[in-house]
N, C-alpha and C positions, 0 to 999 in steps of 0.2 A: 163128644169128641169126634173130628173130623177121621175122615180115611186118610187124609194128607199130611195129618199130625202123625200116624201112627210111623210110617217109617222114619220120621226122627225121632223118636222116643226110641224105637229099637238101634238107632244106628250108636257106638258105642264112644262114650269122651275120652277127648285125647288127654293122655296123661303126658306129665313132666317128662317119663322115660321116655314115652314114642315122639316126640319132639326132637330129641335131643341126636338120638341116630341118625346115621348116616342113610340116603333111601339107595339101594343094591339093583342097580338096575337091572332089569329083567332078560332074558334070553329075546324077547318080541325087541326090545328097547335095542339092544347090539345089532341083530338083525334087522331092524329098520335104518341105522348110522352108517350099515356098513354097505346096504345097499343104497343110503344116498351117496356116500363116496364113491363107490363104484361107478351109481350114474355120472357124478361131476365130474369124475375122471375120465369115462365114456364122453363126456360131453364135450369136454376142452382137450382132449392128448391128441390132437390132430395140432391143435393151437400151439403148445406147449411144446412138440416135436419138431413146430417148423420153427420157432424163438432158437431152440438150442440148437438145431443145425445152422442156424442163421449167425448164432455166437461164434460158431465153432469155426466154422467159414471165415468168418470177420479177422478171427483171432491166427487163423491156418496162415493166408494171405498176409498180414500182418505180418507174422513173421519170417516168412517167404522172403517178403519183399523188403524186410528190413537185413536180415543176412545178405539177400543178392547186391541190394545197396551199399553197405559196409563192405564188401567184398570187391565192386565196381571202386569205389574210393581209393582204396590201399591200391587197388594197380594201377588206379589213374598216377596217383601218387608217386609207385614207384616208378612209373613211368618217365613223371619229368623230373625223378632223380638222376635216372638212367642217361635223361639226355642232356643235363645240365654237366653231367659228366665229358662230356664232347664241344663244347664251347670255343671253335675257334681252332682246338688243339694245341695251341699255346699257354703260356706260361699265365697270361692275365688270365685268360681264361678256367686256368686249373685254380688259380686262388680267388675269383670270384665266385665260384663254386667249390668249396674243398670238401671234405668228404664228413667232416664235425659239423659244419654247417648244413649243407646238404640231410644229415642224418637230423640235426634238430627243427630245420621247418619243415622235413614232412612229416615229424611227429605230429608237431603242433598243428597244419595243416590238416593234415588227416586225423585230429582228434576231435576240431572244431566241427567239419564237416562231417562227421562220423555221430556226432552228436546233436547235431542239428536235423538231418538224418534219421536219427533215432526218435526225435523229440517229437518233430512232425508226422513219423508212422503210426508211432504208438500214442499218442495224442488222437488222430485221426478216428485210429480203430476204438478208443475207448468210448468216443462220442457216437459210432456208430453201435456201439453196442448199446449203451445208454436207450438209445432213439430206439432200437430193438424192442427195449421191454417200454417203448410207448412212454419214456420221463420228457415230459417237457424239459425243453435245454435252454430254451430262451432266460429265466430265472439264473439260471448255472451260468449261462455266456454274460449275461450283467455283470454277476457278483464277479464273474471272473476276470471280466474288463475296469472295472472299478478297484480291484484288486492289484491286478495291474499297473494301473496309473498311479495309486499310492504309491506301490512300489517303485513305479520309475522315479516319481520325484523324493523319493528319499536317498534311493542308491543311484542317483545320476550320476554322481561320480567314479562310482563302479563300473557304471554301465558304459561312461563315458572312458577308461580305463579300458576292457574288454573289447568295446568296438576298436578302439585308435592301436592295441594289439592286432588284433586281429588282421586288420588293414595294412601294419607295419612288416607283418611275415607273409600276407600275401603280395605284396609286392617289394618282397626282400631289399629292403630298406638297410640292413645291418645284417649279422649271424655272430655267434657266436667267433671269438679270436681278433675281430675289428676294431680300431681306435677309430670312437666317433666322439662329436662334439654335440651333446644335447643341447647345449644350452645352460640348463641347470648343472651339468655337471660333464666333466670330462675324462676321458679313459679309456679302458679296452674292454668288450663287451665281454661276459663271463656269461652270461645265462641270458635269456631271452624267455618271458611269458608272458600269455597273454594281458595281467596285469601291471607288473614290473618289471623294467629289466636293470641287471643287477651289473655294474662297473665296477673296473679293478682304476685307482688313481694313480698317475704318474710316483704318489709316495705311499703307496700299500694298501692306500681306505677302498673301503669297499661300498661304494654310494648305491642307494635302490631308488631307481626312477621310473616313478608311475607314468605310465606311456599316456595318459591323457593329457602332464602336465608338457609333456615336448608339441613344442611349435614349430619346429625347426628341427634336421636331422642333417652337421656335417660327416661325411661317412671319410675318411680318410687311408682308410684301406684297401678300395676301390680302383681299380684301374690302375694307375701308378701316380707317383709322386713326384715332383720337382724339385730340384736342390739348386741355388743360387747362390753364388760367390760375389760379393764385387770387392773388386782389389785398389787400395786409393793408394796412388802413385802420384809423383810431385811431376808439375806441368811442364818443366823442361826435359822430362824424358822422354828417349828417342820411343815411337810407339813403335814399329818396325821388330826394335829389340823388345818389346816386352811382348808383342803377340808370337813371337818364333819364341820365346820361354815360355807362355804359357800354352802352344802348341804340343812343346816337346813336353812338358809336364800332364796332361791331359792325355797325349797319346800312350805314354809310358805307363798311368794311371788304367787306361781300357786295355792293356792285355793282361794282368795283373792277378793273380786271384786274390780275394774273391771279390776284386771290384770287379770284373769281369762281367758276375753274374748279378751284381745287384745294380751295374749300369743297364738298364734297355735299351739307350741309345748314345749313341759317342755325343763327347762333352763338346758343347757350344762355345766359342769364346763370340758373344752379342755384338761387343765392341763398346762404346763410350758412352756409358749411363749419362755421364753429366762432366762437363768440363767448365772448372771455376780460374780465377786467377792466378791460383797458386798448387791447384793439385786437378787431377780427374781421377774418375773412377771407371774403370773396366768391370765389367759383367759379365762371367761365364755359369753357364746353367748347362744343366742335363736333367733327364728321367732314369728315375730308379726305380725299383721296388717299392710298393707302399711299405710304408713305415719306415723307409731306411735312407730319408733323407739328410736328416741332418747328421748321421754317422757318413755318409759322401760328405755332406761339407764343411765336417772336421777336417776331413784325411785330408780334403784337398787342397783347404787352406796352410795343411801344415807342410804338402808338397810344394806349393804354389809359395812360401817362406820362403823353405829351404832352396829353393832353384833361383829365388830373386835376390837372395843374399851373397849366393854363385858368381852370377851373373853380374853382381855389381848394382842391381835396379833399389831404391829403397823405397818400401812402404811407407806411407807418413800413415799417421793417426787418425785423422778425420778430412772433413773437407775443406777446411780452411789451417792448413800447415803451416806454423810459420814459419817462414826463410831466414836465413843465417844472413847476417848481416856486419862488417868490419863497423865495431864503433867507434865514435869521431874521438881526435885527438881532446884531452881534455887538458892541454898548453894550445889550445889556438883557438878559444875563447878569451887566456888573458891578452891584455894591450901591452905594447914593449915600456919600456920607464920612459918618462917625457924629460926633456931637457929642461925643460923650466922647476925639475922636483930639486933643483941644484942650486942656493941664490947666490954661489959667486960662477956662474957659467954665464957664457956673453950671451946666452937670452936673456937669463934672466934679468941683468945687469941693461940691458936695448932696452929692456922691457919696464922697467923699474920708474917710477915718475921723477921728473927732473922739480929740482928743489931752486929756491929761488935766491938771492943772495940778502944778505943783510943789509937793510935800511941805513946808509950812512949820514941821511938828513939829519940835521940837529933842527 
């Protein structure tokens, strides 16, 4: 037997129990684990110190500049509420700018840019944090531009909704209290958002139109509005008299209240639309308030009645009136009785053929 056999012979077999235990690591085993952590924390806490102040920075500035920002906004904001307030100092100018209006696009204003804003700070700093702890972002800006472009083209309609918003309150296109004419649909504007904006109708409906489907925006609220009369009057009247009545009815009409205030400027008589055979027509216009045109050109047609009927002048119907006429005798079509309806009258008798006498010859 070898010397080299003998220490396995003494070394002792393992049995089933010693297998089965758990092995208790030793007092050497902990103190060698806790002086490698020690060293690897010695080694990188220089590293590791400069990542998190470098976070912390990213994240400070970040938010700095996203409050300073949000905070520039709102006063730029209220800013040209403040001056949209002063417009001229006139009348058009206080209802192209009213104070409902005014209060609802610089919400909308200032909520779009408040969040775009927001989007781009902290967007910004996340990516520079990222890059911080050394992640490749090239992989991450792929998925995130491919993600994107899905996206666009499934919600282009959205998108395309949102943007044609957004464009429609920055360059106050409509507000809130406006009768506009979309296109699709027509009414007074009740709400305004960046996706929909939502119409009261001339009979109660309340229509929702997605701002990407308007091509087209009449604002009717705006500036003022024109009212037109034409008055059709028969061709042999004196014109003379009808402009000195509808002089005095116009004048009498602008001191009035409240035509007064809903006239902007005194009433026009244009003069002769069109003159036909048997009638013309006179055109008088003025400017009123938006929206309150055709309540002027009820009233005035029903002053511009009343004064002509005064006056003696009469309205015909349309443009081709027709004139009263004496119709013809209906005994001077027949013919008088003839002498010859008589056959013992000496016409008829001159007239009658001469008869021959009887043949005496044998």
């Amino acid at each position: 037997m070898s010397l080299s056999a003998v220490p396995l012979a003494e070394e002792p077999s393992p049995t089933p129990s010693d297998s089965g235990t758990p092995m208790v690591p030793t007092l050497k085993d902990a103190h060698e684990s806790a002086t490698n952590a020690a060293g690897w924390v010695e080694e990188n806490w220089s590293t590791w110190l400069a990542i998190g102040l470098r976070v912390l920075l990213i994240v400070v500035i970040a938010t700095i500049l996203r409050v300073v920002v949000r905070r520039a906004i709102t006063k730029l904001i209220d800013r040209m509420s403040r001056t949209g307030q002063a417009v001229d100092g006139t009348g058009i100018g206080g209802l192209l700018v009213n104070s409902e209006r005014r209060r609802q696009r610089s919400q909308a204003i200032g909520s779009v840019l408040r969040s775009v804003a927001s989007f781009l700070i902290l967007g910004t700093a996340a990516l520079m944090v990222l890059g911080t702890f050394q992640i490749n972002l090239a992989p991450l800006l792929a998925s995130a531009g491919v993600a994107g472009v899905a996206i666009g083209f499934g919600a282009r309609n959205l998108v395309t909704d949102f943007l044609s918003g957004v464009f429609m309150i920055l360059e106050d296109q409509y507000g809130v209290g406006d009768t506009i004419d979309a296109g699709v649909a027509t009414g007074e504007v009740i709400e305004v958002g960046l996706r929909v904006t939502k119409l009261r109708g001339a009979d109660g409906e309340i229509w929702y139109v997605r701002n990407g489907e308007v091509k087209r925006i009449g604002n009717l609220s705006q500036g003022w509005a024109t009212a037109n009369v034409d008055v059709t009057v028969r061709a042999d009247e004196d014109l003379d008299h009808v402009k000195a009545t509808l002089v005095a009815v116009t004048e009498r009409m602008s001191k009035e209240e409240p035509w007064n205030e809903l006239l902007w400027s005194s009433i026009e008589i244009l003069g002769l639309d069109s003159v036909l055979l048997d009638s013309m027509v006179v055109r008088v216009s003025a400017k009123t308030m938006p929206g309150k045109s055709l309540t002027v050109e009820r009233e005035l047609r029903w002053r511009i009645k009343r004064a002509f009927d005064a006056a003696g002048i009469r309205i015909v119907g349309g443009a081709t009136a027709p004139v009263e006429m004496e119709g013809p005798d209906p005994a001077a079509s027949v013919a008088p009785p003839s002498a010859y309806a008589s056959s013992v009258s000496p016409q008829s008798l001159a007239a009658s053929p001469l008869t021959l006498p009887p043949n005496t010859k044998k």
